[in-house]
C-alpha positions in Angstrom: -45.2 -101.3 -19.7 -48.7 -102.4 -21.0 -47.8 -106.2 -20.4 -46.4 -105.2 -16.7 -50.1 -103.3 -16.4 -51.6 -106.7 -17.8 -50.0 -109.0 -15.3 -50.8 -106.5 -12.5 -55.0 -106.5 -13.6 -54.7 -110.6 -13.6 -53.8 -110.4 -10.1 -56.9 -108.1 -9.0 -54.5 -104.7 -8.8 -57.1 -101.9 -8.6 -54.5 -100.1 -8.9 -53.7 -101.2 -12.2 -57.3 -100.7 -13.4 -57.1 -96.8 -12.5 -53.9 -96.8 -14.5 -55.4 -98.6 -17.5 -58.5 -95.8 -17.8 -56.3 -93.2 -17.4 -54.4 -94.4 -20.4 -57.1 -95.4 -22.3 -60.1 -94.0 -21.6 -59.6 -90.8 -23.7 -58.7 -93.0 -26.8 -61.6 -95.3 -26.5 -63.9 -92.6 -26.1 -62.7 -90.5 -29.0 -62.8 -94.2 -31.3 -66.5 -94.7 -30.3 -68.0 -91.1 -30.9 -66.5 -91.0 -34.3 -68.2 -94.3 -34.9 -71.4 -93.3 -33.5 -71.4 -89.4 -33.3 -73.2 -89.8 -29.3 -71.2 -88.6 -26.2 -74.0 -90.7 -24.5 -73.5 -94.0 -26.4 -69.4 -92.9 -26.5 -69.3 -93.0 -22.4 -71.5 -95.8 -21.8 -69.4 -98.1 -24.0 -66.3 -97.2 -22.4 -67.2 -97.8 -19.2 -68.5 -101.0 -19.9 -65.5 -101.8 -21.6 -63.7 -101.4 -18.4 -66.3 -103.1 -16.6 -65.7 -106.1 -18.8 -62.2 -105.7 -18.6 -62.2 -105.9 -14.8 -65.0 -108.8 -14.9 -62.8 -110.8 -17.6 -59.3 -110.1 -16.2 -58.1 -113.4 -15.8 -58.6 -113.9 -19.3 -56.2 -111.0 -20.6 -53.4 -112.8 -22.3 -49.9 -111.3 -21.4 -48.8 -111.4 -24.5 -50.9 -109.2 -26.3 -50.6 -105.6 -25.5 -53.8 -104.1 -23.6 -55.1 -101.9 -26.1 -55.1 -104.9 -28.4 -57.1 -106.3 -25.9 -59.3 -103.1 -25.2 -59.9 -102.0 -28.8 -60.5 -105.9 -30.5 -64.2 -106.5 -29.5 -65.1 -102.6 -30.3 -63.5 -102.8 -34.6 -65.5 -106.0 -34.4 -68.8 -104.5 -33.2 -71.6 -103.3 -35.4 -72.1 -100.0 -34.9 -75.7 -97.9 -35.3 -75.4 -95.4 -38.4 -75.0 -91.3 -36.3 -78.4 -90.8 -38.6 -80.0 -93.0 -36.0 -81.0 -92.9 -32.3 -80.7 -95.9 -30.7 -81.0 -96.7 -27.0 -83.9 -94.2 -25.5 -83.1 -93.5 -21.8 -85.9 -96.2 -20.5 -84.1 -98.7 -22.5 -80.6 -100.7 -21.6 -77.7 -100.2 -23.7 -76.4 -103.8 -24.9 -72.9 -104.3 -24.9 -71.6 -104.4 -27.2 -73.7 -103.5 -30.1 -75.4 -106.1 -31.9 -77.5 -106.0 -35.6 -80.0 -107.2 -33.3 -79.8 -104.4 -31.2 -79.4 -102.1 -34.4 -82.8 -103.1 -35.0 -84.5 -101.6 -32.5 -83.4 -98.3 -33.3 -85.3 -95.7 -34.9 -84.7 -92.9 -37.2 -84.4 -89.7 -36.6 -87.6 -87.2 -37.6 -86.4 -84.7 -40.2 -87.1 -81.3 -39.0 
């Protein structure tokens, strides 16, 4: 079924999109806020996974499953320690986190 749902995204099928977050979009979510331990930085990521999915779908290969595909650049990313809040609301999230975005973090103030 995934590589059916691949083929259908390389030739522009919204509908195939829809079908692909509503697979995915719960697993992704729940991978990401136990890596960073923020519903904020959780959402954001997702949806510019799917962004990037959509942008980049003529690049899927059909012979790799989706989630392969989905999941991949996320394991590989560098993700901020939860001790530290990154990406204050006047800032832009980069996608996908980099150590040079790491950087500009800062750490939380003990209470």
């Amino acid at each position: 079924m995934e590589l059916s749902l691949t083929s259908a995204l390389k030739q522009n099928s919204t509908a195939a999109l829809e079908e692909a977050y509503s697979i995915h979009h719960a697993q992704l979510y729940s991978f990401i806020y136990h890596k960073t331990q923020s519903a904020y930085l959780a959402e954001e990521v997702v949806q510019l996974t799917f962004i990037r999915l959509w942008k980049q779908r003529d690049q899927l290969k059909e012979n790799v499953a989706l989630q392969i595909q989905l999941f991949g650049p996320l394991e590989n990313s560098h993700w901020p320690s939860p001790n530290l809040y990154c990406w204050p609301k006047d800032q832009k999230l980069r996608y996908p986190c980099s150590k040079e975005s790491i950087k500009g973090c800062f750490r939380a103030q003990q209470s």
